[in-house]
N, C-alpha and C positions, 0 to 999 in steps of 0.2 A: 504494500500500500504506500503511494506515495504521500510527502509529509503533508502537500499542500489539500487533499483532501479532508485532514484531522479538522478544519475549520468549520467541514459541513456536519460534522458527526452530533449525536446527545451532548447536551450541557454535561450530563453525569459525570464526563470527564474533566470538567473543571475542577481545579483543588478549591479549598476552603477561602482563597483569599481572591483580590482581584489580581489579573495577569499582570506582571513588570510594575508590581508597586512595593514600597519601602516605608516600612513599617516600624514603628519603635516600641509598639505595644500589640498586643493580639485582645479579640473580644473576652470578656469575663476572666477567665483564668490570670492571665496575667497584663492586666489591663491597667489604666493611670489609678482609675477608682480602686482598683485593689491594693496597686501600689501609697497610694495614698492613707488610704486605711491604714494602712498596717505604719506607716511612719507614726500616726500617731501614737497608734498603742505600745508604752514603755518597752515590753516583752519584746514583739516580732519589729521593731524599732531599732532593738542594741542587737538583734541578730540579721538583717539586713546591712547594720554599719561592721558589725565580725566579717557577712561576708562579702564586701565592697560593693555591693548592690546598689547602682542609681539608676537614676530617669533616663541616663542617657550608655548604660551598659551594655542593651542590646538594641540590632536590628533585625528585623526581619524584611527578607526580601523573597518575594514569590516567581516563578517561572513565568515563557506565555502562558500557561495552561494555570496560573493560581496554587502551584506546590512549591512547599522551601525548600528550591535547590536554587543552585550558583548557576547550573547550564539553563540556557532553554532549549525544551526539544528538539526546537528545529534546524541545533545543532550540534545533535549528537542522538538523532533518527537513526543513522546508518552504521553506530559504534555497539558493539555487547555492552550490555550494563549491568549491575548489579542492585535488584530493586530491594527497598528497605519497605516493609509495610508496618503498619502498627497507627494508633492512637497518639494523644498529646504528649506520653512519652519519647518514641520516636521522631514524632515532630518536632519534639527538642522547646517546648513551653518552657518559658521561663531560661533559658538559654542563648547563647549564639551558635549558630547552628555548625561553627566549629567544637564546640564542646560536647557535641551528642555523640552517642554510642555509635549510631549507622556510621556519621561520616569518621568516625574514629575506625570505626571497623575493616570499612572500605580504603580509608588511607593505610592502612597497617597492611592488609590481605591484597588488593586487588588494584592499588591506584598504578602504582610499578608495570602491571600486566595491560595495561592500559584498556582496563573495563571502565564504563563510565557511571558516576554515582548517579540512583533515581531515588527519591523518598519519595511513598503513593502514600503517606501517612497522614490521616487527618482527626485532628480533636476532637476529642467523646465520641469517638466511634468503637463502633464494635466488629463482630464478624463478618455481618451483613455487609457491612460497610469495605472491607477488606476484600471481600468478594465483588462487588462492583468495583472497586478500584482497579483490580488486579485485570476482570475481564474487558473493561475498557480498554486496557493498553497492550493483555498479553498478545495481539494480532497486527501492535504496532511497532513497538518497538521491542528490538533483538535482548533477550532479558538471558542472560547468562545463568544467573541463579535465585530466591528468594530468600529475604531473611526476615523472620516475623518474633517477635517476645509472645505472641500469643493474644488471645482478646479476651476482655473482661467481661465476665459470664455475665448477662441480661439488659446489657446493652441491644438498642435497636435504632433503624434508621426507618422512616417513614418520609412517602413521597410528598412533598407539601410547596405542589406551582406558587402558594402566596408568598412563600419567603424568601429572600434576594439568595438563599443559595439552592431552594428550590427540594433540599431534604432538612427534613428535622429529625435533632439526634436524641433517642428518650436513653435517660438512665435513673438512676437513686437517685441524683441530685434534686432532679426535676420537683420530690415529693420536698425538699426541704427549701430550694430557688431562695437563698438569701438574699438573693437583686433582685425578684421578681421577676426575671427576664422569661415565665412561662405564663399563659391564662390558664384558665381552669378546666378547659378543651382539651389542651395539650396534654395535663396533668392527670385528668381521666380517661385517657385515650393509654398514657403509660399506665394503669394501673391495669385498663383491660388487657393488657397487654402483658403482661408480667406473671401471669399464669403459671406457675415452676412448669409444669410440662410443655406448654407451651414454649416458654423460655428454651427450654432441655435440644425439644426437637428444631425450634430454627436454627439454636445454637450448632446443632450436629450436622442439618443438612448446609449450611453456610462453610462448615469447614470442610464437609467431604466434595463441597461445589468448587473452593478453593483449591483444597488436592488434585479434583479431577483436571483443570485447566495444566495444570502444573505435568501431571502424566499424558494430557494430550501433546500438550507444546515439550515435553521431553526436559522439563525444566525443574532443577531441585529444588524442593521446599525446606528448609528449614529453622523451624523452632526451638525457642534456648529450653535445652530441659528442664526436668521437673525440679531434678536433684539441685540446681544451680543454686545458689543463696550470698545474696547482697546487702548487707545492711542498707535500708533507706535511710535516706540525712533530709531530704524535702529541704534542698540546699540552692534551688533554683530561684531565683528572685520571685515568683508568688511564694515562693514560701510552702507549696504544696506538693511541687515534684520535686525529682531528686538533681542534685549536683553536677558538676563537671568530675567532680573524683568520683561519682556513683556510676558516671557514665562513661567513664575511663577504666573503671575494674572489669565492668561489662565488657568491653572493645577488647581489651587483652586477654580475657579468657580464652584458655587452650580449645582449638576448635572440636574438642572432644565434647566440652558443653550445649553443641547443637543438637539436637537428633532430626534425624530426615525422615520426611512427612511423605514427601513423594521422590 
């Protein structure tokens, strides 16, 4: 498929943000109002100034397609890449996106072999959400390998034309929203929705939908074991994910810590 066709495809393929824009904050997570908050409060106050944390620490900067990478697709369409999937941790919240585990990982393993770094990773998603990512692009661009931490059991993504990105992400949060940032539609819609069986089974066919692409296109999947174990430090400037050294333990684990999915 040639690249300049990607333009007429699903929005679905759009990442989280808008294309080719630079950002100094992300929505809620680690946001000015979050950041501000917590300057006030004595506690997360004198642990933002331990860990140098300001206003102006990080950037974020999205592709054409709205995902934090440095490349834009349309060039490096025709390179193997090495795709990073996963949620606000792999997205690297609360970080610069040289301090994340992916692009740690990829600089350590793969950058020398000249595969090219892709993050399909986007904020409070889940499996669902991993699996449309993934089948958006696995028929575009040349994917060498996958590398995933896994996704967080009852997470969901639901279709929603009204909002500027056109999916709504339900999780736990939703039932507690300390910004209000949900109405009472949204919040009812997560609870029908969270059913444990329910949950169980989109949870399971989402990952065996994500396997199956991965043994169609002959493409390794790999997820960090079970056995792995990391102290969290929630050392990222919200103050909610984890660090640059949490994300730098991760990147150097011996790649015994993977196991292969497909």
């Amino acid at each position: 498929m040639e690249f300049h066709s990607i333009n007429t495809t699903l929005k679905s393929r759009i990442g989280p943000f808008r294309p080719n824009s630079i950002m100094d904050w992300t929505p809620r997570a680690d946001s000015k109002e979050v950041f501000l908050e917590n300057m006030k409060n004595k506690e997360t106050n004198k642990k933002l100034s331990e860990l140098k944390w300001t206003e102006n620490s990080i950037k974020y900067r999205s592709n054409d397609f709205g995902f934090r990478m440095n490349e834009d697709f349309a060039n490096i369409i025709d390179d193997e890449c090495i795709v990073y999937l996963g949620c606000s941790i792999t997205f690297g919240i609360g970080l610069n996106l040289e301090d994340t585990w992916g692009w740690k990982h990829w600089r350590k393993h793969y950058q020398d072999k000249n595969f090219r770094y892709v993050n399909l990773s986007w904020p409070g998603s889940g499996a669902d959400t991993f699996y449309r990512m993934l089948k958006s692009w696995a028929d575009i661009l040349k994917i060498k390998k996958v590398y995933t931490l896994g996704s967080y059991f009852g997470r969901r993504e639901i279709i929603s034309p009204t909002r500027k990105s056109n999916y709504l992400m339900l999780g736990s949060w939703i039932m507690t929203d300390q910004h209000g940032h949900y109405d009472d539609k949204s919040k009812m819609l997560y609870y029908q929705l969270s059913d444990d069986e329910e949950l169980k089974i989109s949870y399971a066919r989402s990952w065996d939908a994500i396997r199956g692409i991965c043994m169609r296109k002959n493409i390794p999947l790999f997820i960090l074991g079970k056995n792995y174990r990391c102290k969290e430090d929630f050392a990222a400037r919200d103050l909610m994910h984890n660090g640059p050294n949490w994300h730098t333990q991760l990147a150097d684990s011996p790649e015994s810590t993977w196991e292969r999915l497909a």
